[in-house]
C-alpha positions, 0 to 999 in steps of 0.5 A, a space after each residue: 390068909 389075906 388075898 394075894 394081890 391083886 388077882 384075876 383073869 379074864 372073866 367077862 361075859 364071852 360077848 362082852 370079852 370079844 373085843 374088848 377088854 377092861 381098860 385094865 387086867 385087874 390087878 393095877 393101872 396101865 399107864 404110859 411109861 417113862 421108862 417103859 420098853 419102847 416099840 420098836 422102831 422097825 414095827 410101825 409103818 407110816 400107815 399100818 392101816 394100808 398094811 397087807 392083810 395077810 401079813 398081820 399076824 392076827 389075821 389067821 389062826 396061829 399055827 404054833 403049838 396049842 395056837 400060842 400066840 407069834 410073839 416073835 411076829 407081833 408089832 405095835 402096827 399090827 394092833 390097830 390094822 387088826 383092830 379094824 378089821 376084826 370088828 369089821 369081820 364081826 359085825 358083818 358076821 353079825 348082821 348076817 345072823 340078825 337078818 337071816 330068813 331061817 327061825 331062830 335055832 341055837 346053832 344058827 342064832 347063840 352059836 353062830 355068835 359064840 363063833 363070830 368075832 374070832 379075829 378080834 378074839 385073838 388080837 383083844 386077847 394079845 393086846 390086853 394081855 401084853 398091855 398088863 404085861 409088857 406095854 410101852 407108850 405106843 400101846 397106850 395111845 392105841 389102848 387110848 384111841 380103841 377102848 370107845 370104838 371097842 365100847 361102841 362095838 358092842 353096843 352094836 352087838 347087844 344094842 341089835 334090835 333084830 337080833 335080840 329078837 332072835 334071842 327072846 324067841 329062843 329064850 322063850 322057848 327053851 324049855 320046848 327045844 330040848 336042848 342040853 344042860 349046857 346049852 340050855 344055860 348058854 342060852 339063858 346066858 346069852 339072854 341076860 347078857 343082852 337084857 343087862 346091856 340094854 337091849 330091851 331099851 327105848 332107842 333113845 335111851 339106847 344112845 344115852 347108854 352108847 354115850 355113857 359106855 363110851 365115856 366110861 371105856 375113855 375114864 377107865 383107860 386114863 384112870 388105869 394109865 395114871 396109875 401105873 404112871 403115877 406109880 412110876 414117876 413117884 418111886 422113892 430116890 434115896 441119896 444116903 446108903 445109911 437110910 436104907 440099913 435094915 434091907 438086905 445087901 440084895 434088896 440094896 443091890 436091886 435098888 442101886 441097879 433100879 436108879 442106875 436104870 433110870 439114869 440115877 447114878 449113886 442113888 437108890 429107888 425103890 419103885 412102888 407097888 401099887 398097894 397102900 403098903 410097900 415091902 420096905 416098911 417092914 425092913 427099913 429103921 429110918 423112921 423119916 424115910 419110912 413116913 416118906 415112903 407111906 405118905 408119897 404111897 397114900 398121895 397117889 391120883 389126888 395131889 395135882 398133877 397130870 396124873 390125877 385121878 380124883 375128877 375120874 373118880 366123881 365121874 366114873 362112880 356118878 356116871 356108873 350110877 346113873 347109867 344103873 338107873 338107865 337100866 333099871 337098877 336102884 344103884 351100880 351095886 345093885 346091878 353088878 350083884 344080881 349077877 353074882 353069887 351074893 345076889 344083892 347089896 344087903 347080903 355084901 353089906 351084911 357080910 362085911 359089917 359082920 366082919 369090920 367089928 372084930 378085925 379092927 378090934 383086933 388091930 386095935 389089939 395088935 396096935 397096943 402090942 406095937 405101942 409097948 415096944 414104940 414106948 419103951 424105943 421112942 417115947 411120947 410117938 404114936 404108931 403110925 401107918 408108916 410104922 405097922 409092918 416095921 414093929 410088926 415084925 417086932 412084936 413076931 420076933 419077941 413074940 415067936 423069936 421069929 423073923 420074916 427075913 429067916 425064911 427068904 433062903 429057902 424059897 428060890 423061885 425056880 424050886 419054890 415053882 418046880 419042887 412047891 406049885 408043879 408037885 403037888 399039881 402033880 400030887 393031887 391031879 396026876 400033872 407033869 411039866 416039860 420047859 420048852 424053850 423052842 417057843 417064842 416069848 414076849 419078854 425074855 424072862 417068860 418061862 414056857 411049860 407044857 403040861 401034860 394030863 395024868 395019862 400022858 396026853 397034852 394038855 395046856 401051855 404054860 407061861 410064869 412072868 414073874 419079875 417086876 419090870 417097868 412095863 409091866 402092871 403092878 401086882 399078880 395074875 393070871 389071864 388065857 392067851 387061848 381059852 379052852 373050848 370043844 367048838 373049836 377043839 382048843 386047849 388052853 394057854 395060861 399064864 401067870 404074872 407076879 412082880 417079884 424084885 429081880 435080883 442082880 445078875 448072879 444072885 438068886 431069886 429069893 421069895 418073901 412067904 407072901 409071894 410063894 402064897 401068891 404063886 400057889 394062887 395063881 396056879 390056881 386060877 392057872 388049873 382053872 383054865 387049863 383043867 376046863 372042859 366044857 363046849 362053849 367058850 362063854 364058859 371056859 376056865 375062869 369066865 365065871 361070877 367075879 365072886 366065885 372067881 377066887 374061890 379055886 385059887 385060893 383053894 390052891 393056897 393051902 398046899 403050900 403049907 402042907 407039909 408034904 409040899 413045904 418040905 419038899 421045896 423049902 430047901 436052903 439054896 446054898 446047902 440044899 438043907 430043908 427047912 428046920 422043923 422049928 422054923 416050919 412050926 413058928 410058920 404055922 404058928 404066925 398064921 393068924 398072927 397080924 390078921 386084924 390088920 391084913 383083915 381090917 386093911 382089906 375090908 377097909 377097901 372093899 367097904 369103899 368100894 361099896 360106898 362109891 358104887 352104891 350111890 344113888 342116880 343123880 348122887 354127885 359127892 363133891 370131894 373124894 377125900 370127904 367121900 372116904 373119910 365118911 364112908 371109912 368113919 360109917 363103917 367103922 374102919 376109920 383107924 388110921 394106923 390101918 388105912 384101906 389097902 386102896 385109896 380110891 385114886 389108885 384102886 385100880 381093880 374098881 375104877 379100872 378093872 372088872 372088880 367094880 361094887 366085887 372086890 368084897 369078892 375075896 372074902 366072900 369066896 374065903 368063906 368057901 375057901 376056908 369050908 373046902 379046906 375043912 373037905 379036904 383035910 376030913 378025906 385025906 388031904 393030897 391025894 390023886 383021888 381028892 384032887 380028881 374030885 376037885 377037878 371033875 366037879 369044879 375046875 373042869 366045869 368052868 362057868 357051865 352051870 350056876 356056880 354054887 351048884 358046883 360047889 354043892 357038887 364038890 362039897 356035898 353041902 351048904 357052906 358055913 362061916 365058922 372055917 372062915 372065923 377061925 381062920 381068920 382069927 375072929 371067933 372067940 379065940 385069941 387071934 394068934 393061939 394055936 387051936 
């Protein structure tokens, strides 16, 4: 199964995720919005730095039910005031540890820092979440003005020279402090964190690293802005009803009420994800307008413009590398690996090329398939990019007589989440969920649950955002609003954000297979915050290594296929019927249909993302068209039927997100994926005593102990990638016969 897109949390190092956040979320660019909600008008005062204290939302802990934030009290003029005054707050909190007379203990020197910082804490949280989710022009400016200030915030941290020097004292005597395992980890943690920040610099090169760090939050911020602008701005007008035959009567409806929304009277828009590839393509015959919507698709960032990301491009990749070679690392990759699980550069690579060779010759296999239906239909064209999904969708029909479109009536989201996602959670770990409605929300589409451990005891909030809306980044993830932690006794609330097209009034909400997936692996990351228990907030839920990141979500996949839950929620929602045995059985049997494409696609990404990232100090390409050309070309996925799943002027995970030199990580974290899913199917499948197991030794564990540990703690073994291959299709089976 291809990775959802994109998907994620907020994973950053604790220190590093103290106020500040990524220019973006992960999953798409940020970007100053035509039609994006604007702030209210009453929420802005003249001055919002002259505003009371103790009026400022931010300025104490919320008092609502599992410190959910006071979305009903949060104003665009509150950000800034409390900007301010929490990095204020910290770095008195701060120097207060550096310059203390008493030795270095852990609690008054690494726990001491974990509890620093806590209003800057809860309003980078909010504002980075609700400037994914729910943003307008107002927030970008301040997103604009804050992200340096946050840069050299903490610089001032980790930039500490009395500081650091408490931390090595520590570090050098871990072994004699008889600490716990876990505060022993924190402690090395805490240690790599500053030594990877630059605290072991010379003060001048300390100010050359402030300079770049500074530079690079202001790219990351325009980069991520012109993205979602871009992605708006260039949404396809449609004059002629005709041109859209081949969508449903609701997916015409939508596009009817989007131009109305924006003013377009009679027309049509379909709005653009921020992927390459765009739904409609697998729907609409007209060829013309299908090309349109790939080549406006493929143009995003490099076509002149205010919104053109090629020179942030050069400049984020030369300046990430150079800054690599500051720190002492041959190139950014290099940098961002040692800290994963793949550990380094010629682990990735080889992981990659092993795997490029057979995904594109089964494109090339599943392009001649199309081709014979494009020569018998249209004779003398060639198939295109723009032409993939559309005869895709063909060839499964002819082949399996099987269509995407037969699926859509029974997967309505409210059963799909309730009757699919909520029961096998509840099959496999005991999980219950009660809506409330007593809670205030951001958006009123937010749905808020509470849920309820095996025993009947609260456990975590949950909120599901899954409609698309103008203000709201492109794309699907998870992020905490508050992260679990025993040192400040909180559970967690978690929330998962997909972009489903929604319907006109009346109409129900009906998924495509792929965004039902995606639904499952969100949760996933969602159980991942919600089942953590651990102390320390630098570990809590997901805040593990970005390529391990994905691994418990896309575990989460698998159920919802398995039998048990499919038929459980894969009800028509006119008739209540379940789904037909023989529709259930061409699902599985298209598994793996199509996979050269989806693997070649998003291998085709990840290899640029390597490429940019694994350039040498001093290394300046002149051309970003040229860079991609060659790299594609060297890679061997060159294959333009197939183009890369981002272009990099619009591959908002790398240059904008935490996903830099790691979006190979989706992969990697399959190959472990595909292994546990062999675990589970040997011991029985979907039962309380495998999902416990799950839980005790990897979900509730979080980023307290070395992340293969627990995998080793879970499987009881090495993974192998034979589970991987098969699944993908790219052993020495046929790609789409049964196995």
């Amino acid at each position: 199964m291809q990775p959802p897109l994109p998907t994620a949390a907020r994973r950053a190092s604790r220190l590093a995720s103290k106020g500040a956040r990524p220019a973006l979320l992960i999953a798409a660019g940020l970007s100053l919005l035509p039609a994006a909600r604007p702030a209210p008008p009453e929420s802005a005062p003249a001055d919002p730095t002259n505003m009371p204290l103790n009026a400022n939302p931010f300025a104490s802990e919320s008092t609502l039910p599992y410190h959910l934030p006071p979305f009903d009290r949060i104003h665009v003029g509150d950000y800034t005031p409390a900007f301010e005054q929490g990095m204020a707050e910290q770095l008195k909190e701060v120097a207060a540890i550096a310059a203390q007379a008493a030795a270095p203990t852990l609690e008054n020197t690494i726990v001491a820092l974990e509890r620093s910082g806590r209003m800057l804490d809860r309003v980078s949280t909010v504002f980075g979440n609700l400037n994914g989710a729910d943003t307008n022009p107002e927030m970008h400016r301040i997103e604009r003005a804050m992200a340096p200030r946050l840069s050299a915030h903490r610089d001032a941290i980790h930039l500490n020279g009395a500081l650091f020097a408490r931390v090595q004292s520590l570090y050098d005597r871990r072994d004699q402090l008889g600490l716990d395992a876990e505060s022993k980890w924190l402690l090395e943690r805490y240690y790599k964190d500053f030594v990877r920040a630059g605290a072991k610099l010379s003060e001048s090169d300390k100010d050359r690293l402030r300079a770049m760090n500074a530079e690079l939050a202001a790219l990351g911020t325009t980069f991520s802005q012109n993205v979602l602008n871009e992605k708006n701005a260039d949404s396809i007008v449609v004059d002629d009803p005709a041109q859209l035959a081949g969508l449903s009567p609701a997916e015409i409806g939508a596009a009817g009420a989007a131009a109305r929304a924006d003013h377009k009277e009679g027309q049509f828009v379909l709005p653009l994800l921020n992927t390459t590839g765009q739904p409609e393509l697998a729907s609409i015959g007209d060829r013309p307008l299908r090309e349109r919507i790939m080549e406006v698709s493929l143009a995003r960032g490099s076509h002149g413009g205010p919104y053109d990301n090629r020179s942030a491009v050069l400049r984020i990749a030369t300046l990430r590398a150079d800054r690599a070679g500051l720190l002492g690392y041959p190139t950014h990759a290099a940098y961002v690996l040692e800290d994963q699980t793949a550990r380094n550069v010629e682990t990735v690579n080889k992981l990659l090329s092993d795997l490029a060779r057979p995904a594109v010759a089964n494109a090339r296999r599943e392009a001649a398939d199309m081709q014979a239906i494009m020569d018998r239909e249209h004779p003398g064209d060639r198939i295109a990019a723009w032409d993939w999904d559309f005869y895709t969708e063909k060839v499964r029909r002819a082949r399996y007589d099987f269509d995407e479109t037969q699926l859509k009536p029974y997967f309505e989201l409210s059963r799909v989440l309730q009757d699919g996602v909520f029961f096998a959670a509840h099959r496999l770990y005991g999980l219950t969920f009660k809506e409330r409605h007593d809670l205030p929300v951001y958006e009123p589409d937010v749905r808020v649950f509470e849920v309820y451990d095996a025993d009947g005891s609260p456990l975590a909030l949950f909120l599901g955002d899954y409609y698309a809306r103008p203000s709201k980044q492109g794309g699907a993830w998870m992020n905490q609003y508050v992260a679990q932690s025993g040192l400040f006794g909180d559970k967690a609330v978690v929330a998962n954000h997909l972009n489903i097209p929604k319907p006109p009034a009346g109409e129900p909400t009906l998924l495509t297979f792929d965004e039902v997936v995606t639904a499952f692996h969100e949760f996933g990351h969602g159980l991942h915050g919600m089942f953590s228990h651990v102390r320390y907030p630098r570990f809590s839920g997901t805040r593990v290594p970005r390529d391990f990141v994905e691994y418990p979500s896309q575990v989460n996949e698998m159920w919802a296929v398995w039998p048990e839950v499919l038929k459980n929620y894969a009800k028509d929602y006119r008739t209540g019927r379940p789904m037909p045995i023989e529709l259930v059985d061409k699902i599985l049997a298209t598994r793996k249909f199509n996979q050269g494409f989806t693997t070649t696609e998003y291998l085709a990404a990840s290899l640029l993302d390597q490429a940019w990232h694994q350039l040498k100090p001093g290394e300046k390409p002149r051309d970003v068209a040229e860079f991609e050309a060659a790299a594609l070309h060297r890679d061997g996925v060159d294959f333009a039927p197939v183009p890369p799943r981002y272009r990099s002027t619009y591959f908002s995970h790398v240059f904008a997100g935490g996903y830099s030199a790691g979006y190979y990580s989706y992969i990697w974290a399959e190959v472990l994926v595909a292994d546990s899913i062999e675990w589970f199917k040997d011991h029985g499948g979907l039962t309380r005593e495998n999902g416990d197991h799950f839980r005790q030794t990897l979900l509730s564990r979080g980023g307290s102990r070395e992340a293969m540990s627990l995998f080793h703690d879970f499987t009881g073994r090495d993974p192998y990638i034979e589970p991987l291959l098969r699944r993908r299709g790219l052993d020495p089976v046929a790609p789409d016969k049964p196995q």
